[in-house]
Legacy VTK file of the C-alpha trace (Angstrom):
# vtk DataFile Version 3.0
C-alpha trace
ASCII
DATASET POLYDATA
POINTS 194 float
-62.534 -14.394 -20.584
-59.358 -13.847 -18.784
-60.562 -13.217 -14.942
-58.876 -14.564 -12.224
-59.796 -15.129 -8.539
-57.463 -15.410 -5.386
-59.524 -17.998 -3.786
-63.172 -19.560 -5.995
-64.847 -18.849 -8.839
-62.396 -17.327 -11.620
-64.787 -16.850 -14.072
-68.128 -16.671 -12.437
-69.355 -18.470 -9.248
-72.717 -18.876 -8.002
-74.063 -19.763 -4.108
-77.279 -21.806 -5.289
-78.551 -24.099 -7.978
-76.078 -22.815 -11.245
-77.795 -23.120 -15.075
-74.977 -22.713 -17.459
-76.411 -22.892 -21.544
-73.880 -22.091 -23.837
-71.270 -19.764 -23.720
-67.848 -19.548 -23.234
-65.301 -19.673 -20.206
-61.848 -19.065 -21.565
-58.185 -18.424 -19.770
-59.422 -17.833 -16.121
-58.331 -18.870 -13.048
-58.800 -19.373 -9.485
-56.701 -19.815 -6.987
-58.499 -23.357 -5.460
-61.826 -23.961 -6.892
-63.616 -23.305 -9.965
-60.930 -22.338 -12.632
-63.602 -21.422 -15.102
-66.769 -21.767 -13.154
-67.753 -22.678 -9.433
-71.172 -23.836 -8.094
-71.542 -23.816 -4.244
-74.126 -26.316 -4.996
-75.347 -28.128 -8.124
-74.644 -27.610 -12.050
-76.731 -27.891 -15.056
-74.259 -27.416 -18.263
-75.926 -27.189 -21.677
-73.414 -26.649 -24.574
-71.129 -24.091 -22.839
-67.158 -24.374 -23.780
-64.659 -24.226 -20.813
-61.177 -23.588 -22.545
-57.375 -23.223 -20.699
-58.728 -22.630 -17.316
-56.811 -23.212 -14.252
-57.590 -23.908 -10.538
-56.382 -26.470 -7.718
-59.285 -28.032 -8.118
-61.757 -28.720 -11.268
-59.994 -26.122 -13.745
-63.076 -25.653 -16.322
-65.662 -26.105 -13.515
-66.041 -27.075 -10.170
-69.495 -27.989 -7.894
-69.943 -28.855 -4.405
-73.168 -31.168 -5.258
-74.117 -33.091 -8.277
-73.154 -32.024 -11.851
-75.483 -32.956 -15.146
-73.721 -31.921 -18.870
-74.920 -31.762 -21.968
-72.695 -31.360 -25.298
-70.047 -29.553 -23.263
-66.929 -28.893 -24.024
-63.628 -29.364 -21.801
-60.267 -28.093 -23.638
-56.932 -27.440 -22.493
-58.138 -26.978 -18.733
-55.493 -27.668 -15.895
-55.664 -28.408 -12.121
-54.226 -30.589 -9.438
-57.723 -32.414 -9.038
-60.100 -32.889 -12.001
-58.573 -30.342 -15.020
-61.626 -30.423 -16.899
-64.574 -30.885 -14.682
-64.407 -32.060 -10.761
-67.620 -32.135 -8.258
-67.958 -34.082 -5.019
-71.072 -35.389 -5.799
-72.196 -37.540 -8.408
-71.547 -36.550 -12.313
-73.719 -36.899 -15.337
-72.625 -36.660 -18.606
-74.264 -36.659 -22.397
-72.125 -35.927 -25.495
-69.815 -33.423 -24.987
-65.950 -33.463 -25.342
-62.942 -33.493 -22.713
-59.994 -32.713 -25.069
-56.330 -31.997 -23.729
-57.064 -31.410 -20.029
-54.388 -32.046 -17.156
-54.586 -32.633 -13.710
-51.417 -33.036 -11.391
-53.013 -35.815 -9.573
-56.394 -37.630 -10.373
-58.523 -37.164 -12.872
-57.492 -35.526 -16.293
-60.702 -35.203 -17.917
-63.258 -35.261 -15.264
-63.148 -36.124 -11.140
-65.875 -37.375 -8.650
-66.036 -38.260 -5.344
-69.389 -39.287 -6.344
-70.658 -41.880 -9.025
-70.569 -40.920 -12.918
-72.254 -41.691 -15.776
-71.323 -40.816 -19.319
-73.475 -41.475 -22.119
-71.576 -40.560 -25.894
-68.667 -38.773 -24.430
-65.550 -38.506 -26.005
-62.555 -38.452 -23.969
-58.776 -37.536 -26.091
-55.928 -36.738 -25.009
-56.013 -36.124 -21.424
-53.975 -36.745 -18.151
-53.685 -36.898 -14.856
-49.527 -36.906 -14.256
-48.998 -38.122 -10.764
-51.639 -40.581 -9.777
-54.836 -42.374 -11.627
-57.461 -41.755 -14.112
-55.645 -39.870 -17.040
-59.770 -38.659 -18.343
-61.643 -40.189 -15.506
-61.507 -40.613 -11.831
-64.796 -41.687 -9.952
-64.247 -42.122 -6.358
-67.439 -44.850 -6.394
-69.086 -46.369 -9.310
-68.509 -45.552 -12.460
-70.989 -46.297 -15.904
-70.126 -45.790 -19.529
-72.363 -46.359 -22.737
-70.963 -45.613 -26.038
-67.924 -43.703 -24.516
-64.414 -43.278 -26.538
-61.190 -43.164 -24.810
-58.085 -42.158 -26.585
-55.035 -41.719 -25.866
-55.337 -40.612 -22.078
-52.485 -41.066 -19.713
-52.223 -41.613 -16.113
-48.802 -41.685 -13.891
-50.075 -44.692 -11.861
-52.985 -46.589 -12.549
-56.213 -46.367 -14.629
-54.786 -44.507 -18.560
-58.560 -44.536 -19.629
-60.554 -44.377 -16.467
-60.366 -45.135 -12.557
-63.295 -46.292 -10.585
-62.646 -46.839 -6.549
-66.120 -49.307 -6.890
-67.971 -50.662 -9.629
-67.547 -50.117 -13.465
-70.242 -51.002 -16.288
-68.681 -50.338 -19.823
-71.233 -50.896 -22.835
-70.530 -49.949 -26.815
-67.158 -48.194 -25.028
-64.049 -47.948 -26.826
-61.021 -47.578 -24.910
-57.794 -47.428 -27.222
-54.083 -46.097 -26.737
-54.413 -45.637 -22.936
-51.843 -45.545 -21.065
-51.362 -45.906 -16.947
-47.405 -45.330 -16.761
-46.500 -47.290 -13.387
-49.269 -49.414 -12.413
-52.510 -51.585 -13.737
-55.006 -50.482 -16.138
-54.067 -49.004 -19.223
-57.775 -48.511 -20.511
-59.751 -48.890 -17.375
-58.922 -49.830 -13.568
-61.759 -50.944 -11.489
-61.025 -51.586 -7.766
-64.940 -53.338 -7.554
-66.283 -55.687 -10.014
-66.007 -54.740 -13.625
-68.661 -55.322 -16.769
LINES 1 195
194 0 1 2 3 4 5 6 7 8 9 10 11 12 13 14 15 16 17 18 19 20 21 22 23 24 25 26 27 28 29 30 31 32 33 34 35 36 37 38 39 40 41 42 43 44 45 46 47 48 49 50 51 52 53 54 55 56 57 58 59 60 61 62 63 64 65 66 67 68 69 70 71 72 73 74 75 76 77 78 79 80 81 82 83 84 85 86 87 88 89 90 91 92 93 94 95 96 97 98 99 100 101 102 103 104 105 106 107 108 109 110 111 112 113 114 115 116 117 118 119 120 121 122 123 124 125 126 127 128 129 130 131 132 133 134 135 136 137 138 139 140 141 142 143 144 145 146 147 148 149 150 151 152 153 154 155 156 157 158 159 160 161 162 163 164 165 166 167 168 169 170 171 172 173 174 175 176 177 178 179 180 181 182 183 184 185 186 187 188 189 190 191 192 193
């Protein structure tokens, strides 16, 4: 709680393979990545709470390779790329809750330059102010099943969620998005969309 790093890793940081289960990440920051937590390489997250973290990039949590969460929770989190969570690799996610984060530019809730999945996530209240995907912002494909969006915002395109490829929605709910200047209050899909 309340740690804060010049460059990565504001709350803890790891080189290798990082298990997170439970626990709590609360008010750190880092100057780029890894508000709350930073993996050099991939993330497991079971049940741990990132809360009013800050970074330039992924202000909860941050990984250089693929991400997996279960029941986490993303609150209040801030950054100029993904607020909540961000990884350049693909992103997994199963329950869990992205509540309230920002992000200056893409991204609110959670960023990828990989593919995600999301599986019973619920998405409120998040945004990304300048650009696209107020909770979500997949840089390929992008799958939801039994996913709620509410109320997320984006300054250009994508209020729900922004997908640079593909997007398959199933049992989704996407209500009171809203993308401010451009197309796609719920979801924007620059591939085909189902």
């Amino acid at each position: 709680v309340s740690n804060t790093a010049g460059s990565e890793a504001g709350g803890a940081g790891a080189f290798g393979h990082a298990m997170l289960e439970g626990g709590l990440f609360e008010a750190n920051s880092a100057g780029i990545e890894g508000g709350g937590f930073l993996a050099e390489t991939s993330l497991a997250i079971t049940g741990t709470r990132f809360i009013s973290n800050t970074a330039r990039k992924g202000g909860g949590a941050f990984a250089e390779l693929a991400v997996t969460a279960v029941n986490a929770l993303f609150e209040d989190n801030a950054a100029t790329f993904a607020g909540g969570l961000g990884s350049e690799d693909n992103v997994t996610l199963t329950g869990g809750q992205f509540l309230s984060n920002t992000a200056a530019l893409e991204g609110g809730g959670v960023a990828s330059d990989g593919a995600i999945l999301a599986t019973g996530t619920l998405f409120q209240g998040n945004q990304a102010l300048a650009r696209d995907g107020g909770a979500i912002y997949s840089a390929d494909a992008l799958s939801l099943t039994g996913v709620v969006l509410i109320a997320n915002l984006a300054g250009r395109s994508g209020g729900g969620a922004l997908a640079l490829s593909e997007a398959e929605l199933s049992d989704t709910i996407l209500q009171s998005n809203i993308a401010v200047s451009q197309w796609g209050g719920g979801l924007m899909a620059r591939g085909s969309a189902k």
